[in-house]
LOVEX-493717 format. One record per atom (N, C-alpha, C, O, CB): x, y, z. Coordinates in steps of 0.2 Angstrom, whole numbers, plus 5000, padded with zeros to 4 digits. Atoms other than C-alpha are relative to their C-alpha. Glycine has a CB too. Example, Ala and Ser with C-alpha at 12.3 -4.5 7.8 and 13.67 -1.06 7.14 Angstrom:
<atoms>
500449945000/506249785039/500450065000/500950055003/499550005006/499649944999/506849955036/499650055003/499950115004/500250024993/
</atoms>
This chain:
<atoms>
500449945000/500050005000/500450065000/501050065001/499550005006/499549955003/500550184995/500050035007/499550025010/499850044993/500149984995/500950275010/499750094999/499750114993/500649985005/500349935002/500150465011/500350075004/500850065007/499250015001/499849954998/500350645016/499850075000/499650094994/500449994998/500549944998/499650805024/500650055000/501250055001/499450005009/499849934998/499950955024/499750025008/499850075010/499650054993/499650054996/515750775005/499949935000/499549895002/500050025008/499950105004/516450604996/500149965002/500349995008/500549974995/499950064998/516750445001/500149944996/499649914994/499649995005/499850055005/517750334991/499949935001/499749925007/500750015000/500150094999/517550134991/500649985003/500549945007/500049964992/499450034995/519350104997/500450065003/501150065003/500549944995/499849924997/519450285006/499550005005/499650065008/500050074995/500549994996/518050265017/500150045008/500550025013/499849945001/499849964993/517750395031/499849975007/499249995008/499750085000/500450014996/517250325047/499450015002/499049985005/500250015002/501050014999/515650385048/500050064994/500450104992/499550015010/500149945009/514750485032/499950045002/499750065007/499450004995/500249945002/514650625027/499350025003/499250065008/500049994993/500850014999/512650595028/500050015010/499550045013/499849914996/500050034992/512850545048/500450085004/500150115008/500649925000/499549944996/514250695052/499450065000/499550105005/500850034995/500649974999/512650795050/499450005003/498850025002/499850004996/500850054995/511450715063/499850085004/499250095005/500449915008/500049924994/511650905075/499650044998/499350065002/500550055002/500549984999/510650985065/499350014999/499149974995/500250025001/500550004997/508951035068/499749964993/499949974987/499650075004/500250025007/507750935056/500249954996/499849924992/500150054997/499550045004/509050825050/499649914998/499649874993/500949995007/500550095001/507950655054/499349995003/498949955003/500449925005/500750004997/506550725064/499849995006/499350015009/499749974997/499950024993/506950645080/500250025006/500349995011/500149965000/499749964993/507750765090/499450065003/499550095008/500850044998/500549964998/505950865089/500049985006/500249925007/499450014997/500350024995/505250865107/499350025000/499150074997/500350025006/500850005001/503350855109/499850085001/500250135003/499549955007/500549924999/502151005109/499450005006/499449955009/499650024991/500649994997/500651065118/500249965007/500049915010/499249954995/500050034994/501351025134/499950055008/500050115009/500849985000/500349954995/500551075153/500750005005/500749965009/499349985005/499050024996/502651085161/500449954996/500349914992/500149955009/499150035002/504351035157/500249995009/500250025014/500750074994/499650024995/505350925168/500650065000/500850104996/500249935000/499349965001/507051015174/500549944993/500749974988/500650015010/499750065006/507850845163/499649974997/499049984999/500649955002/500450035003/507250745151/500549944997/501149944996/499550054994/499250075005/507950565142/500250024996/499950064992/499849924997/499750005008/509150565129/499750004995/499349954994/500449944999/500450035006/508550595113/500249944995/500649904998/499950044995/499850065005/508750465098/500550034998/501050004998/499549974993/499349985003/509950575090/500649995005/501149965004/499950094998/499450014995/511050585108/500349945002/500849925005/499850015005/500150094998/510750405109/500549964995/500949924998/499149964997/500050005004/511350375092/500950015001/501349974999/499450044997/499249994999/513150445096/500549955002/501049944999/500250065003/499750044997/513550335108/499749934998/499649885002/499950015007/500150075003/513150185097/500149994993/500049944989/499249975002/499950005007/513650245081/500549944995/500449924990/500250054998/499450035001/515350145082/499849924997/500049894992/500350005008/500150065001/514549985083/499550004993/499049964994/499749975008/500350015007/513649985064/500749994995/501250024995/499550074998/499650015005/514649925050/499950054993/499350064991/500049934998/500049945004/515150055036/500249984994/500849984993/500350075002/499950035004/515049955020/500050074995/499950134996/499549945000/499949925007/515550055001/499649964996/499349904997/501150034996/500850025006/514350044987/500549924996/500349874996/499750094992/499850075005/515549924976/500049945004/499949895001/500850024997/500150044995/515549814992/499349984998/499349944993/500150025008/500850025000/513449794991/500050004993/499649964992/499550045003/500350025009/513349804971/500249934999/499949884999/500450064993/499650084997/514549644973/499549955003/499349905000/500650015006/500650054998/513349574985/499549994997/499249944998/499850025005/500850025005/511749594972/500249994995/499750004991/499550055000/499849995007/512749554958/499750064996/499250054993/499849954997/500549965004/512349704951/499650065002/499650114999/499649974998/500950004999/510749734960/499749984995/499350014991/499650075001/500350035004/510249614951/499149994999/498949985005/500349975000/500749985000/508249614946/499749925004/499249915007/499850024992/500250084997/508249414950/500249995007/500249935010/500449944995/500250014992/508549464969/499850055004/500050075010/500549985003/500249944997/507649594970/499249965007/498949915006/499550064991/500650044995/506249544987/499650045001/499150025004/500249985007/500449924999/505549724988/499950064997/500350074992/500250035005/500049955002/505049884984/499650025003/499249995007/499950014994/500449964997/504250044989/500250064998/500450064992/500150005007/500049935002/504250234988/500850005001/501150034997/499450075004/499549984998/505850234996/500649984992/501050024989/500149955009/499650035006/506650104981/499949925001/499449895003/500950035000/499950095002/507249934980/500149965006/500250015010/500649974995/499750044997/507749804992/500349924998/500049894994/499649995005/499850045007/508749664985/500349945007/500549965013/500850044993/499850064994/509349484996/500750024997/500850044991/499749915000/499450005005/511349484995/500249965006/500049955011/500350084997/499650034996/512849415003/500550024999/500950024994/500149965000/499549974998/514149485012/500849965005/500849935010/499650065004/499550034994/515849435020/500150025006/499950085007/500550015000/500049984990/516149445039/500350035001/500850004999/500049975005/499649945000/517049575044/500550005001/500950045000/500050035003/499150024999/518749475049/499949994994/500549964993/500449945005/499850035005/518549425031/499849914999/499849884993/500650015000/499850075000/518549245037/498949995002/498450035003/500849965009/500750034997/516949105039/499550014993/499850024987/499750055008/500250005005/515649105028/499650084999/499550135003/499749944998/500349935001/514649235018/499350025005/499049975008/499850024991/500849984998/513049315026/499650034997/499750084994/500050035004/500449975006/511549335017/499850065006/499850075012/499249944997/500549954997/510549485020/499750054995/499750064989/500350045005/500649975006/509249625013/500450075000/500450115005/499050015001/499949925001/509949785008/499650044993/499650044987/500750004999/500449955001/508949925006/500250064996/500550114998/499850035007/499549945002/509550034992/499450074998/498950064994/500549974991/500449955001/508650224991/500150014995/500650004992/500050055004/500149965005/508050314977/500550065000/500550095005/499250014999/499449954999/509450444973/499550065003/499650085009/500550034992/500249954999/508050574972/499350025005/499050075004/500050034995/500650004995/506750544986/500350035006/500550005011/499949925003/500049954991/506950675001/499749975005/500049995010/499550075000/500350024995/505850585011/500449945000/500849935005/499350005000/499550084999/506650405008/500950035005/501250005009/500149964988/499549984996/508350515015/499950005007/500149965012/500250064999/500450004988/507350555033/500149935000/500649905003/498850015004/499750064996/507050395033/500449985001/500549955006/499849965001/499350054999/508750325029/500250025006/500549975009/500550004995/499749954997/509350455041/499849945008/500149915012/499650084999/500450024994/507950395054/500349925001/500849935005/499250004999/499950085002/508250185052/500650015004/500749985010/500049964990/499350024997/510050215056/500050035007/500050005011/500850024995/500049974991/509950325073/499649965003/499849945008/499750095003/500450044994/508550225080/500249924999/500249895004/499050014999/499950095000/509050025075/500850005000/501049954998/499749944992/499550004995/510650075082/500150015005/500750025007/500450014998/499950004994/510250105098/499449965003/499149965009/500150085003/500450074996/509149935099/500349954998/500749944995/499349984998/499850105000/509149755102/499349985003/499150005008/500849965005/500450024995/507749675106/499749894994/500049884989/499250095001/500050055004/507149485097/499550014994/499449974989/499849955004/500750005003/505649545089/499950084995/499450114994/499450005008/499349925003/506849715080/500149984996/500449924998/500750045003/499650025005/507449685063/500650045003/500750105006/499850034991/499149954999/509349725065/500150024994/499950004989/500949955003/499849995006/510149825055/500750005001/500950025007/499850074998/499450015000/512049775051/500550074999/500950105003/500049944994/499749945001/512549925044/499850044995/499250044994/500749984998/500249965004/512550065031/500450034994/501050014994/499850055003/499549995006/513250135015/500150084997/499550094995/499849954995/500249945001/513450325010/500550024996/500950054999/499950035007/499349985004/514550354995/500050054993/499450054990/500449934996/500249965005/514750464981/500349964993/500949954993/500250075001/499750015007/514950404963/499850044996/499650104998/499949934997/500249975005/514750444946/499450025000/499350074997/500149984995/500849985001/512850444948/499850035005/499250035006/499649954999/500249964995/512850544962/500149945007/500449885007/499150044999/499950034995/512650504982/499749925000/499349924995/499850055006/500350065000/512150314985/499850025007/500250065010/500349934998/500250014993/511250285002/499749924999/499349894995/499550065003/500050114999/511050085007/499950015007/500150065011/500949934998/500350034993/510350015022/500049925000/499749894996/499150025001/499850085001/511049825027/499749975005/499949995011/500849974999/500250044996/509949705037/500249935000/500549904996/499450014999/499950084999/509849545044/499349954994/498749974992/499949995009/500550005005/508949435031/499549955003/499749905006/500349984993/500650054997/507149365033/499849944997/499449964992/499450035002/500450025006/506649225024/499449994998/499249994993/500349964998/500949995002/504849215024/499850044999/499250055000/499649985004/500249935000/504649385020/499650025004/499950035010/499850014994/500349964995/503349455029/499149965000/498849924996/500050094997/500750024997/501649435037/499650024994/499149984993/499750065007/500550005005/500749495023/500249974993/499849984989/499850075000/499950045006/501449405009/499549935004/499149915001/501149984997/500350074998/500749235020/499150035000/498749994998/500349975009/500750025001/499049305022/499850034996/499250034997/499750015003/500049985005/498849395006/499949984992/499550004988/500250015001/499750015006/499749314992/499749925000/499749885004/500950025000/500150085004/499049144981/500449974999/500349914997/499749994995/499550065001/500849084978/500249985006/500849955006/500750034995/499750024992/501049044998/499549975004/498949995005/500250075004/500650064999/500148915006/499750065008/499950105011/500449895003/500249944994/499049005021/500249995006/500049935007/499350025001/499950004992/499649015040/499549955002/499049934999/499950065004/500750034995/498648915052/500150055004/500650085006/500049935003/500449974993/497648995065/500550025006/500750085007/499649955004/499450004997/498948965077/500750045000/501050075004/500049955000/499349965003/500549025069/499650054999/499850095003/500549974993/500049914999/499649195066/500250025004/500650065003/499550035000/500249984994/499349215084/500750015002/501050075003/499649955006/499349984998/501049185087/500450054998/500850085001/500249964999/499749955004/501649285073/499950085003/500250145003/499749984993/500249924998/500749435080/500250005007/500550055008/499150034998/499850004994/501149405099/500750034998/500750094999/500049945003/499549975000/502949415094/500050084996/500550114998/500449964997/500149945002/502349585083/499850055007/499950115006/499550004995/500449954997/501549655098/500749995007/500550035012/499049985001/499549974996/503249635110/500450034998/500750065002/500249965004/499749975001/504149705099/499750085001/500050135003/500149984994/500349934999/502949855099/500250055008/500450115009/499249975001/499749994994/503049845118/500550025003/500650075006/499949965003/499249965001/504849875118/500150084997/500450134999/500449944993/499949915003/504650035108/499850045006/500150095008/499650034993/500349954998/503350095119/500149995007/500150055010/499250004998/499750004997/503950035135/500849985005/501049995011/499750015000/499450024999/505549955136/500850014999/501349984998/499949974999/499349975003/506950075132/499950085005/499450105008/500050014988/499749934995/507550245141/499650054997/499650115001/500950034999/500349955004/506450345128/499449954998/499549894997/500450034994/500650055004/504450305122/500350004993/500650054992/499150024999/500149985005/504550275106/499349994995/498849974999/500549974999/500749985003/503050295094/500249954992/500549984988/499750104999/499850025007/503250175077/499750024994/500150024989/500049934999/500549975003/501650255068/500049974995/499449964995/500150074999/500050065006/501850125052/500049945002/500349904998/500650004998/500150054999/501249975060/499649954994/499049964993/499750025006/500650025004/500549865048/500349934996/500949924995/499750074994/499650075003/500749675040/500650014996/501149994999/499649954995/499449995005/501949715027/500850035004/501350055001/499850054994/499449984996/503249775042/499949955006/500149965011/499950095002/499850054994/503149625051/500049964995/499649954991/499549975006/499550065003/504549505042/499949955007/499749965012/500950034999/500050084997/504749315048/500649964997/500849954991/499249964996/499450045003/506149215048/499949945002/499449935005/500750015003/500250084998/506549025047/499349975002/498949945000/500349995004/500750054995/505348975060/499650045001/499450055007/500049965007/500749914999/504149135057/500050025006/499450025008/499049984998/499749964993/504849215073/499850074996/500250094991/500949995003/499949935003/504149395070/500550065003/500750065009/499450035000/499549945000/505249555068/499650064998/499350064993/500749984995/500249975005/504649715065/500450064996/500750095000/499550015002/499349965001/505749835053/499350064996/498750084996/500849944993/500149935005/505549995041/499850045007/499250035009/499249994992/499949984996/505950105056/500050084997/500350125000/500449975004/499849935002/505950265044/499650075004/499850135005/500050014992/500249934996/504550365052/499749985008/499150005010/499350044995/499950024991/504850305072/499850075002/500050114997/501049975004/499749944998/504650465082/500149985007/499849935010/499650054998/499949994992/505150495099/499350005005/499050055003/500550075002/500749984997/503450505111/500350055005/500850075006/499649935004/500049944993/502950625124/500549995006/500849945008/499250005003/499550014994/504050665138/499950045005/499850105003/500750004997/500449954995/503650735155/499350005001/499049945000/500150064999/500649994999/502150805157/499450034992/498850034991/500050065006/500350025006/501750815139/499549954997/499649894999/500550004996/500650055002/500150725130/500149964996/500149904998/499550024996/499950035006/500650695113/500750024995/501150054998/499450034996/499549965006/501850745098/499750024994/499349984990/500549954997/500549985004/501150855087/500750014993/501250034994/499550085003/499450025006/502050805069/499350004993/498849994995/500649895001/500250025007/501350815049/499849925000/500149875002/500550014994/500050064999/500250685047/500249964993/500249984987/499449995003/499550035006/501050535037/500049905003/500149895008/501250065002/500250024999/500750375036/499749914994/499849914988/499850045003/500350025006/499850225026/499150004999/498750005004/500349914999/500749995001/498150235019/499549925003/499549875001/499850024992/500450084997/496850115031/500250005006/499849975010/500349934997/499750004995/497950135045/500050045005/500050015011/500449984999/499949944996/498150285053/499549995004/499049975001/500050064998/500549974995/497050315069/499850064998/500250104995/500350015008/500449945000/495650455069/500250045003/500050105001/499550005002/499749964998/496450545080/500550044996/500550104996/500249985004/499449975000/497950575073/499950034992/500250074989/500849965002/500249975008/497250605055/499650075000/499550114996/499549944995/500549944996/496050735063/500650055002/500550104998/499549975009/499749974997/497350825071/500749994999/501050054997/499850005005/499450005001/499050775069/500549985010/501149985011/500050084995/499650014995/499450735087/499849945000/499349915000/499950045007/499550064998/500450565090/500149985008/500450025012/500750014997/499850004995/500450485104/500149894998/500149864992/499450045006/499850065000/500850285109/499349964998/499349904996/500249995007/500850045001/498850235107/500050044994/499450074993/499250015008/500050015008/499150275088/500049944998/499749914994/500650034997/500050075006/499950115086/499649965003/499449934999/500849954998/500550044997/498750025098/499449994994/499349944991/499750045007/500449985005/497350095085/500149934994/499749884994/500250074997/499750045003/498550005070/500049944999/499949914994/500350005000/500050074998/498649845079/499549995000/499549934996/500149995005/500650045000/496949805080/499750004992/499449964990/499350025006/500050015006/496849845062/500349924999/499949874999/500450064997/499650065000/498049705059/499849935002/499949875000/500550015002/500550054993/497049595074/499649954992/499749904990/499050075007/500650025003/495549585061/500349984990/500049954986/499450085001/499750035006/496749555044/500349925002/500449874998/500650054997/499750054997/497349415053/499449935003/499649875003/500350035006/500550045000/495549345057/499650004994/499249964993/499749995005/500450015008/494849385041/500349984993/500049964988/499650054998/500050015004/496049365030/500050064991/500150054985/499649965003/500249925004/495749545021/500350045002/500550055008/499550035001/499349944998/496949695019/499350075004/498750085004/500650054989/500449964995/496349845030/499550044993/498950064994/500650075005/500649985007/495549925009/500049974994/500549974991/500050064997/499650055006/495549824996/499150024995/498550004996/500249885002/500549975004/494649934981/499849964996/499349984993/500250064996/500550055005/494149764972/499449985001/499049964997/500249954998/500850024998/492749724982/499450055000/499450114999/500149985007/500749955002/490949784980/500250025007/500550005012/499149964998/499749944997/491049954987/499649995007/499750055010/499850064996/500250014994/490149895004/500349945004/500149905009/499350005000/499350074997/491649765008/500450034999/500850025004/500349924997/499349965000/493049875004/500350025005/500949995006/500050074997/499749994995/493549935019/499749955007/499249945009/499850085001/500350054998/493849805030/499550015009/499149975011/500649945000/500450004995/493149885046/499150045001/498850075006/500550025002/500649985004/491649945038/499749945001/499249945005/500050024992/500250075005/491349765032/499949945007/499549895007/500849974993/500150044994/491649685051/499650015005/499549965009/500550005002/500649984996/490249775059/499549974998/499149975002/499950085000/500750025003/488949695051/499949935005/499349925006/500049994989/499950045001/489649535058/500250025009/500850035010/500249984993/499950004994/489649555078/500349945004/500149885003/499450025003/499650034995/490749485090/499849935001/500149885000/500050055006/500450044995/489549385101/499449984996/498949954999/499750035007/500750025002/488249355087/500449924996/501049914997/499550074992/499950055004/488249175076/500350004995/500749964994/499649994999/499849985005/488549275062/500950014998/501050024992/499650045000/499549984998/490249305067/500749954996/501249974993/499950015008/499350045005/491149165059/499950004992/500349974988/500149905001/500249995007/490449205043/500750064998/500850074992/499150044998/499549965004/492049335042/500849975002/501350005002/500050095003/499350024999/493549225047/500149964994/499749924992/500249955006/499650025004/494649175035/499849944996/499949905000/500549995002/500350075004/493949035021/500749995001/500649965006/499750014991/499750035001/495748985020/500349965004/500749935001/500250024998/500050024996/495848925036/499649945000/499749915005/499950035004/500450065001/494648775030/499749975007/499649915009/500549954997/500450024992/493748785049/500649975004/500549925008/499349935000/499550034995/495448745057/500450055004/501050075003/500549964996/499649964998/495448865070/499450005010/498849985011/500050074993/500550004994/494748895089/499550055000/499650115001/500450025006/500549934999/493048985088/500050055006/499950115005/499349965002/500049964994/493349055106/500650044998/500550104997/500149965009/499249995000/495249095102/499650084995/499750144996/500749924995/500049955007/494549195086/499450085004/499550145003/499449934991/500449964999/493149285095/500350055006/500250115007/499349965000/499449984997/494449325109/500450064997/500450125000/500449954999/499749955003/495449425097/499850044998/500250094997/500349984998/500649955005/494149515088/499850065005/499950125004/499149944998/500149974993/493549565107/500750054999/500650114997/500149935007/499649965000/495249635107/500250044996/500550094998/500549985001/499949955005/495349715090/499650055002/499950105003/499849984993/500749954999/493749815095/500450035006/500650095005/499049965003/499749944997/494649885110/500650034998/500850085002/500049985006/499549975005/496149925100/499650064998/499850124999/500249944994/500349955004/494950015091/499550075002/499350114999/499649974996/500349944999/494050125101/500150084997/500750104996/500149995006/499949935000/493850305098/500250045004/500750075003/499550034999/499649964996/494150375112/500949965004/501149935009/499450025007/499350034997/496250335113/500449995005/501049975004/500350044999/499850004996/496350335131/499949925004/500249895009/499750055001/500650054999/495150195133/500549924997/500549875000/499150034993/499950075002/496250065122/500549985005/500950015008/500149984993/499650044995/497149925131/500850034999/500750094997/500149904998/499450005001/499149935131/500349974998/500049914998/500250005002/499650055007/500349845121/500249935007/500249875004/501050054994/500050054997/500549735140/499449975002/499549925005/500350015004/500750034998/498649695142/499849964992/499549904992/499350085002/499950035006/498749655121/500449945002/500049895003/500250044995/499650024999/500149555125/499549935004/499349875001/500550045003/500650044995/498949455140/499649944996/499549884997/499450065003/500650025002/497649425130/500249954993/499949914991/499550064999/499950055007/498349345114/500549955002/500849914998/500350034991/499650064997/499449235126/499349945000/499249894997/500450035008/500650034999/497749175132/499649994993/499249944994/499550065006/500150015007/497149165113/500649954997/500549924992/499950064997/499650095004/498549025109/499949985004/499649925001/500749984999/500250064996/498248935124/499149974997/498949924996/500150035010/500850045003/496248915118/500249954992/500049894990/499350084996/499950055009/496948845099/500449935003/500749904998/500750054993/499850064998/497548685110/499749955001/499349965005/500350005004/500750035000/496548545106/499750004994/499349954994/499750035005/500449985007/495748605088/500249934996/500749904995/500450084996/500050065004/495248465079/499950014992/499950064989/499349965003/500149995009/495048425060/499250054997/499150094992/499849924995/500549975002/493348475061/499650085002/499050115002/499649945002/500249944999/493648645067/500150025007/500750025009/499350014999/499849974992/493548725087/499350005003/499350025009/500550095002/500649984996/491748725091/499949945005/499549945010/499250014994/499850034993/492348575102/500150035006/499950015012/500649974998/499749984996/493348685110/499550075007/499850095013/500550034994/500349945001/492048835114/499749985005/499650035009/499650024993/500450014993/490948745130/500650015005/500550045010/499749925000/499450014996/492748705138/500150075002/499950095008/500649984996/499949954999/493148865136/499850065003/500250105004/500150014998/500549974999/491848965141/500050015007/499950075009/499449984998/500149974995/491948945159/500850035002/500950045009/499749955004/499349985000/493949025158/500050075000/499850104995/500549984994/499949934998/494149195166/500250034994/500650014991/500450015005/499749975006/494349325152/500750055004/500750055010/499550044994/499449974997/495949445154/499650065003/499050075001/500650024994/500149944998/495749605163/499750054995/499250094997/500550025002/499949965002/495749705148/499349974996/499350014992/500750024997/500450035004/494249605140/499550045006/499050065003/500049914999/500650004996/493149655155/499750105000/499250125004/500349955009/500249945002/493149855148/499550004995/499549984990/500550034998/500550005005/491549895140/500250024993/500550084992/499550035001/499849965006/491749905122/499350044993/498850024991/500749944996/500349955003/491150055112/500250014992/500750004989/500150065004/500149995007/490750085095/500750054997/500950095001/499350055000/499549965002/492250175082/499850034994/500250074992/500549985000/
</atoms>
């Protein structure tokens, strides 16, 4: 999906320690992330590190690969390993040597920008200050970066670690990929939603990811999710500040009403996002998909008709699932999309009450027979629901 929007050289075997591009991080504007929130009732006397401060003391540790290094690696960039694309440009699978030289090569995806994308720069900018001052399991790493000048002007590259199942939405999407089961979603999105957690509360700074959406949850080997494309991260409120009031920017389908309304960002943005994703996950359907008759297009239009707690309700889970899934588990999560979704921002769970509750939604898929989960659904029934289940939920 398209995303939308409101209103000094460095040779190949001369390389500077850090770019050109990078030696420019101070000042203001440079990636966006050294703004600090607006609309605030006080300021502390201190406040945390920003991403840019953060960013200094962790620049060392990235690797500063030269373009003829990564053209090497893609043969080329070659078109037969090409894995991606976007506004930003290409991404291509490749393989690199290890930095003593020795052992074998390492695959991985590197992210080459469009020369003349301004915005694709932020983000390159952004990607490298913030996925170098993380780690977490559930974080695409970024290995390193590339920042050189040739004959065709500056290159800018971005080297990850490589996934190979591509992503969450090539599996439920695409007809050349056989479909997930029930279960492995759950899971898949559990690991999406501690990654989440991590941003929003497990690091010295909130952070705010605002691009939450299947195609940014990659899957490796054993579909362990990760989630990447960190270009428009912003730092969250800090102190006694609400929100972050930033241009709004984003993909279409996804954004919260809030912040499309107004433009102020906060952490219960991506909450919003998430339950978007909840409900592609149990139906099966992208958040708009303009081929359908024009009263199914939007899929949260199209899930109201089809309530929670009515009968009717499995009539929107996923045909490709062939009934091989926990009725409770499914209506579980749906529960939780809806409070994701609320309108009023204050109201939805937390990425640790999400967390809760789709733990408790894989444990129900234990047990699911051939002929489906309505086995499962008496059993379950008398099992305490999570805290966050027991908030009334309101209309969006």
């Amino acid at each position: 999906m398209n995303c939308f929007y409101f209103k000094g050289k460095s040779k190949s075997k001369k390389r500077a320690e850090s770019s050109p591009e990078l030696q420019r991080r101070d000042k203001p504007g440079t990636s966006g992330m050294s703004e600090r929130p607006s609309n605030s009732l006080g300021s502390l006397p201190s406040t945390p590190k920003s991403i840019p401060e953060l960013f200094k003391e962790k620049e060392h540790t990235l690797r500063v690969f030269s373009y003829e290094e990564l053209r090497e690696a893609t043969c080329g960039f070659n078109k037969m390993l090409k894995i991606g694309e976007g506004g930003f440009g290409s991404v291509y699978k490749g393989t690199v040597k290890p930095v003593n030289g020795r052992g074998q090569p390492l695959a991985v995806a590197i992210k080459k920008l469009k020369r003349k994308s301004l915005q694709g720069h932020k983000e390159w900018m952004s990607e490298i200050q913030f996925l170098s001052i993380v780690a977490h399991p559930n974080l695409v790493k970024l290995l390193g970066y590339c920042s050189d000048e040739t004959e065709h002007g500056l290159q800018l590259l971005l080297v990850y670690e490589y996934m190979a199942k591509r992503s969450l939405d090539d599996h439920l999407f695409s007809r050349s990929l056989p479909p997930i089961p029930w279960k492995t979603r759950l899971e898949i999105i559990l690991g999406a939603a501690q990654g989440l957690a991590h941003l929003h509360d497990g690091m010295e700074i909130k952070v705010i990811f605002r691009d939450f959406k299947s195609s940014n949850v990659l899957l490796d080997n054993d579909f362990n999710a990760k989630l990447s494309d960190f270009g428009m991260v912003r730092e969250g409120p800090v102190g006694d500040h609400t929100h972050v009031t930033t241009r709004i920017i984003g993909t279409f389908g996804y954004a919260a009403p809030e912040y499309v309304e107004t433009g102020h960002l906060t952490i219960h943005s991506d909450i919003w996002t998430f339950g978007i994703v909840l409900y592609e996950i149990i139906t099966g359907r992208r958040a708009v998909e303009r081929s359908r008759p024009a009263n199914e297009q939007k899929l949260l239009d199209w899930v109201k008709r089809f309530p929670v707690d009515s009968q009717r309700f499995s009539m929107i889970i996923d045909p490709k699932l062939r009934g091989q899934y926990s009725l409770t588990s499914a209506r579980k999560v749906a529960r939780l999309a809806e409070m994701c979704l609320i309108k009023n921002h204050k109201d939805r769970p937390t990425m640790g009450q999400i967390i809760s509750v789709l733990k408790d939604a894989i444990r129900d898929c234990n047990g699911v027979n051939s002929s489906g989960s309505k086995s499962l659904e008496l059993s379950s029934r008398s099992k305490a629901d999570s805290p966050v289940m027991q908030k009334k939920i309101t209309s969006y």
